[in-house]
C-alpha positions as CSV (number, residue, x, y, z in Angstrom):
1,X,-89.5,0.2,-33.5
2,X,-89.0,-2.3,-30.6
3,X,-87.8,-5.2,-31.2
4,X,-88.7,-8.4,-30.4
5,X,-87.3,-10.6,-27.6
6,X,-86.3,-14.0,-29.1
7,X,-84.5,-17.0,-27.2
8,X,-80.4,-16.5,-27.9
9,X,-80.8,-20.4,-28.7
10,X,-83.8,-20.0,-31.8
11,X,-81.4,-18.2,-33.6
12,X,-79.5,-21.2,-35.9
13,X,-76.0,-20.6,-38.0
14,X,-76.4,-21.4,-41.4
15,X,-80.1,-20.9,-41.2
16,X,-82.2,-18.5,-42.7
17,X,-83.9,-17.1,-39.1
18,X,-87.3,-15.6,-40.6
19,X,-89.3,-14.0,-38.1
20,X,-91.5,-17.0,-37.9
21,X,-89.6,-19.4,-37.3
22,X,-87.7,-17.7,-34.4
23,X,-91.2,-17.0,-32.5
24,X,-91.7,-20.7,-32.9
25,X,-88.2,-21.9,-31.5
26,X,-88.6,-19.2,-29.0
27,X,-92.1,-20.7,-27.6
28,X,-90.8,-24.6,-28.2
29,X,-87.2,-23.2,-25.5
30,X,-89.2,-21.6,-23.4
31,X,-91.7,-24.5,-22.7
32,X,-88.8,-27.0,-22.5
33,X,-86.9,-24.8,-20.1
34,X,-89.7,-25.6,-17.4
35,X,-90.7,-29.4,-18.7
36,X,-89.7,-31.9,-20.7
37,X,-92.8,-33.3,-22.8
38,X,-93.6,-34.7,-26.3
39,X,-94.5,-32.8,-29.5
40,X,-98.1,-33.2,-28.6
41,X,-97.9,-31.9,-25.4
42,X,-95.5,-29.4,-26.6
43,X,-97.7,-28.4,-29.3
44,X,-100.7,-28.2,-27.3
45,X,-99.4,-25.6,-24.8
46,X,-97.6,-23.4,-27.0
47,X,-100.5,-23.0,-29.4
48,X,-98.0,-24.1,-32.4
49,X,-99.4,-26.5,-35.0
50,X,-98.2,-29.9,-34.2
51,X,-96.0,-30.3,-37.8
52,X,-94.3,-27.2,-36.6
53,X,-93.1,-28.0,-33.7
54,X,-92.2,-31.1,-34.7
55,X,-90.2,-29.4,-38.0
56,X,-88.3,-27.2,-35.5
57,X,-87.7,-29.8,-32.6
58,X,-85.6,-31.4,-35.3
59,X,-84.0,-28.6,-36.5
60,X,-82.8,-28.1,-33.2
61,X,-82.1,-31.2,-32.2
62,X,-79.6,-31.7,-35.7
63,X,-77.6,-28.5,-33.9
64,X,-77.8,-30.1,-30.5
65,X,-80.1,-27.8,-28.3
66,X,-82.3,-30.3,-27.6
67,X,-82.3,-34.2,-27.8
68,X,-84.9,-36.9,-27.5
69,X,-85.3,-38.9,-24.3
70,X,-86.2,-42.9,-24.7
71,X,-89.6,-44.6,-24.7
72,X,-93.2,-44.2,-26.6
73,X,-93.7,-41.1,-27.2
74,X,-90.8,-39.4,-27.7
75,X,-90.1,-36.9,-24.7
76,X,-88.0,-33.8,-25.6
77,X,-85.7,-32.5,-23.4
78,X,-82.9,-29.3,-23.8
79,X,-79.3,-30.6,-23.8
80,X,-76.9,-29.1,-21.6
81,X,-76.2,-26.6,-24.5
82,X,-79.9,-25.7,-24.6
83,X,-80.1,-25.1,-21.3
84,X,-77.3,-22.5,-21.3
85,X,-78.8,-18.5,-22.0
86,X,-76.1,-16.6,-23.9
87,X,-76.0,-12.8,-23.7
């Protein structure tokens, strides 16, 4: 059985990783490895309901893959450790 190709950064320690969850993080890295944008926007172009992305944009933001940048609305950005590919 093949197995799937996730982002090294959707997996989180002390997480349960369903399989879910991981597709999600994996489409939420890969879009804000080409742009920064807000949960809308982000939402919007990974086909992800918009309290999804939004539950896992925290989640990785509380292990400090990606961060919020300043102003109305909230642009996400990855953080220099979100930015790095492991493996």
């Amino acid at each position: 059985m093949p197995r799937e190709g996730y982002h090294p950064n959707a997996y989180l320690t002390t997480f349960r990783n369903v399989r879910l969850g991981l597709k999600a993080r994996t489409a939420i890295l890969n879009f804000l490895e080409k742009n920064s944008a807000d949960a809308k926007e982000i939402a919007k172009q990974t086909g992800l309901p918009y309290n999804v992305t939004l539950h896992h944009l925290k989640l990785l933001e509380a292990r400090g893959i990606v961060q919020r940048k300043s102003g109305r609305p909230i642009v996400w950005a990855l953080t220099g450790l979100g930015q790095k590919r492991l493996g």
